[in-house]
C-alpha positions, -999 to +999 in steps of 0.1 A: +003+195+796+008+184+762-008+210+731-026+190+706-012+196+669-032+189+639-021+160+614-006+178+581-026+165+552-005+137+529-013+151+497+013+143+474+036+169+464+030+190+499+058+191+518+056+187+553+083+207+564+074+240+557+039+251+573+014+263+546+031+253+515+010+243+486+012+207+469+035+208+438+016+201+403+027+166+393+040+164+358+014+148+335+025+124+309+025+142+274+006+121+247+030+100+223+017+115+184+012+087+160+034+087+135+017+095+097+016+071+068+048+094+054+065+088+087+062+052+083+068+053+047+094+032+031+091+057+001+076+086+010+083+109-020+065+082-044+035+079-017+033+117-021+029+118-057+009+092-058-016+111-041-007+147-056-017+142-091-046+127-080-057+152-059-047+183-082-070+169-111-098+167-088-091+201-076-092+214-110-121+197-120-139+212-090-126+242-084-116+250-115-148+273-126-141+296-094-106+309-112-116+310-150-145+308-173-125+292-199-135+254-202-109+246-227-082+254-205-091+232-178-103+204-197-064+201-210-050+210-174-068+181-161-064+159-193-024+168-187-028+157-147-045+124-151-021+114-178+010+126-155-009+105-125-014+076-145+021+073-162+031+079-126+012+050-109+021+027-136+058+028-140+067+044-107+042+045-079+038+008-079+068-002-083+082+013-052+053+005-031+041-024-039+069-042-060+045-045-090+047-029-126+028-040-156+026-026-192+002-036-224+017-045-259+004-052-290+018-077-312+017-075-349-015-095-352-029-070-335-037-091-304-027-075-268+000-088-247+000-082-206+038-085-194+040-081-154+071-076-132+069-086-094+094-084-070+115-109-053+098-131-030+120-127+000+114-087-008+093-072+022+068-049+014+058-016+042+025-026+047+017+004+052+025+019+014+005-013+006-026+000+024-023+036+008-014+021-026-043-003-031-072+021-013-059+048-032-059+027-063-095+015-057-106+045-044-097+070-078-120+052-100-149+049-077-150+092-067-146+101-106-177+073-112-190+093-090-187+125-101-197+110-138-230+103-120-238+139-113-220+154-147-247+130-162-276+143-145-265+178-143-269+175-184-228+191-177-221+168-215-185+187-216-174+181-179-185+149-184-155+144-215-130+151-182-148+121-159-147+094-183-111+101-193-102+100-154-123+064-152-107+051-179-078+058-167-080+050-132-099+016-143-071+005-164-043+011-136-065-007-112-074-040-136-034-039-144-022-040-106-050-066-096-038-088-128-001-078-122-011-088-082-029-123-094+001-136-116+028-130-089+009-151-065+004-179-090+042-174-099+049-174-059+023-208-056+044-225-086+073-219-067+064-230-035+047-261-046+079-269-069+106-264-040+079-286-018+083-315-045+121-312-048+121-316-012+099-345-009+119-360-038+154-358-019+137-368+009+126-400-004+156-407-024+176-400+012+151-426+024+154-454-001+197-444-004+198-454+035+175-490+033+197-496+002+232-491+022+214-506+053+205-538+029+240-543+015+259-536+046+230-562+065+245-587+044+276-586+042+275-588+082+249-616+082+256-650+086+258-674+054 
């Protein structure tokens, strides 16, 4: 007579060959970590000081009362960081990140001048320092309006000297960038539309170049 043997249970990992073992724990795929905006960087020293600065005069503008009673002191620490921050963004900042720079001059007549650099159409830009660069740049005047809001109805007249010099300054790096931003795509449209017409204008002279040869060599083959 034959003895009936139970079925071994097909779990995966148990192995069948040896009575009682255990299944074996299946490895479990680790989670991939998303890379951060330095990571993906194409500059990532000038993405950090672009947000340092900025974040250091807010800290001492905040915070600043919890370490010292002395109002004079911070008002020129953060006075000195928002300058720092907005010679920064200006000349360096956006430059790397963004290909832009602009500056203000003012001629003898007393009038003011906006001169823009841009860079090279066929220059990529790391869409990524784009992103950072223009919310950042956006972003800096709208918390210190803000903050101007409360100084103001806090009746805090001194602390409120510190939030109009950051909006002032933060306004006049954003309206720079967005005009520096507006007259390299009109330069970028003139060109395109330019290169368009030069090559509609070859075209057509290739056009009227080939009916031409094709008339003169149609008659000297034609009869009479």
């Amino acid at each position: 007579m034959s003895t009936y043997q139970p079925a071994q249970p097909t779990t995966p990992g148990y192995d069948q060959s040896m009575p009682g073992a255990l299944p074996q724990p299946q490895p479990q795929p680790q989670p991939q970590q998303q890379p951060n905006m330095f990571q993906v960087s194409s500059h990532p020293l000038a993405l950090l000081f672009l947000i340092l600065f900025k974040s250091c005069a807010l800290a001492l503008y905040l915070l600043g009362n919890f370490f010292t009673d002395n109002f004079i002191l911070i008002f020129v620490l953060c006075v000195l960081t928002l300058a720092v921050d907005f010679w920064t963004v200006k000349n360096i900042s956006g430059r790397l990140l963004v290909g832009l720079r602009w500056w203000n001059e003012v001629n003898e007549d007393g009038t003011n001048q906006w001169i823009f650099e841009s860079r090279d159409q066929a220059v990529a830009v790391n869409n990524s320092d784009s992103r950072v660069f223009w919310t950042v740049l956006y972003a800096t005047p709208a918390v210190w309006g803000l903050l101007a809001i409360v100084a103001f109805f806090s009746l805090k007249i001194q602390w409120l000297l510190i939030v109009i010099i950051a909006v002032l300054l933060g306004s006049a790096n954003l309206i720079g960038y967005l005009k520096c931003d507006k007259d390299q795509k009109q330069r970028w449209n003139q060109i395109s539309s330019s290169a368009s017409g030069s090559f509609m204008g070859n075209m057509v002279s290739g056009l009227m170049g080939n009916s031409m040869a094709a008339g003169v060599m149609g008659r000297l083959f034609s009869r009479g």
